[in-house]
N, C-alpha and C positions, 0 to 999 in steps of 0.2 A: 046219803045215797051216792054212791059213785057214778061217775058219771062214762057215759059211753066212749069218751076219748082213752078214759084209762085203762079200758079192755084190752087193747092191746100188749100192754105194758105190764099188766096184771097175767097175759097170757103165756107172757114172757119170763115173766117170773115161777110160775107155775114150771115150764117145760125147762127154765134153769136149774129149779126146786128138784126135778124127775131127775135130770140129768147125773146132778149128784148124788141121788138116793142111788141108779142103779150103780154108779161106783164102788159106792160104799156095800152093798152086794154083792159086788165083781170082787174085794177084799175076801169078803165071806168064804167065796167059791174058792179062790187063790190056797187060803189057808188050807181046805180041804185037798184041792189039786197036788200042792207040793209041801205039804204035813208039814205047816208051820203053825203049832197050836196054839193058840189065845193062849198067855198074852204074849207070847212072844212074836216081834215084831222083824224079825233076819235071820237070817240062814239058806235061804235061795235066794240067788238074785232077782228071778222070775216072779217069786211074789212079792218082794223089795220094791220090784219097778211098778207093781200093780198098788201096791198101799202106797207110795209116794206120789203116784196122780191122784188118787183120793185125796190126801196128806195136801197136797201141791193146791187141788181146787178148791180145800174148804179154807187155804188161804188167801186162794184169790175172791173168793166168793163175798168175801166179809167186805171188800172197796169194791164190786162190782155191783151190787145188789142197792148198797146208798146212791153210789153212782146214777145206776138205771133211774131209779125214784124221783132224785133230785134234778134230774135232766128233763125226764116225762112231765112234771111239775113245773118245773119254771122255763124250760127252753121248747119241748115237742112231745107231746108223744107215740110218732109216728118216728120222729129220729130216734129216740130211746129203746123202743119196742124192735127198730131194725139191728140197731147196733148191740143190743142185747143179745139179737139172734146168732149176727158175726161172731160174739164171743160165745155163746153154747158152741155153733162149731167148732169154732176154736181150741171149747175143751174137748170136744171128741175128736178131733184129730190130734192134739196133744195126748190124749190116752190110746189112739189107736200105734200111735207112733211108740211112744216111749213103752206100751204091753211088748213092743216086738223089741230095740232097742233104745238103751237111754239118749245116745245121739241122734233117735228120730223124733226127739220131743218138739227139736226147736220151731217149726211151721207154725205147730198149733196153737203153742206159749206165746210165740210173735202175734199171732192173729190176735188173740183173746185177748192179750198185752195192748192193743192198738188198739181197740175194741173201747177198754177201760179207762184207758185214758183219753180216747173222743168222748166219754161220756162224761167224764170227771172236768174235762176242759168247756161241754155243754154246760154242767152245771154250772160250773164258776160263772161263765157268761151271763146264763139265765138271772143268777142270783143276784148279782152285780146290776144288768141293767133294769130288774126288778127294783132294786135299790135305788138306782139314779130316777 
């Protein structure tokens, strides 16, 4: 049974889970918006910039998500569950940025970027002085 520390981390995960579901939607709409039909992947820039934050978060997703787990686990997970949050903003501001232009991407990448690796830098610790 999980225990109520992990609710938060777990909530966490959940609303990073939505986050990128409605992305991958936002692709959907795009394709329709500016008739770039499955499968083809270019031909507007505008929906270029919209499937490459999709593209973009399901590759940050994959080191942010062990990240999250492994920090709420062995370091906090009150720090995990915040710093998760920092980076969901992160990627909605990276995608509110880069839908408009591609040079408004960098705030949000920065953030979400910091975000991942306080949590990856949490893990290490945790798992380290779990070990000593």
């Amino acid at each position: 049974m999980p225990t109520k520390d992990l609710a938060l981390p777990a909530l966490t995960t959940i609303v990073a889970l939505i986050t990128y579901f409605v992305l991958t939607l936002n692709v959907g709409r795009a394709r329709g918006k500016f008739n770039v039909p499955a499968p083809q992947t270019s031909g507007n820039p505008d929906f270029e910039r919209v499937l490459r934050v999709q593209q973009n978060t399901v590759e940050q997703i994959i080191l942010f998500l062990p990240s999250l787990w492994l920090c709420a686990l062995f370091t906090s997970p009150k720090l995990a569950a915040g710093l998760g949050g920092v980076w969901i903003l992160g990627r909605i501001l990276y995608a509110w940025g880069y839908y408009k232009a591609a040079e408004k991407r960098g705030p949000g990448f920065g953030i979400a970027l910091l975000s991942t690796l306080s949590l990856l830098i949490g893990s290490i610790y945790g798992v380290i002085t779990t070990l000593l």
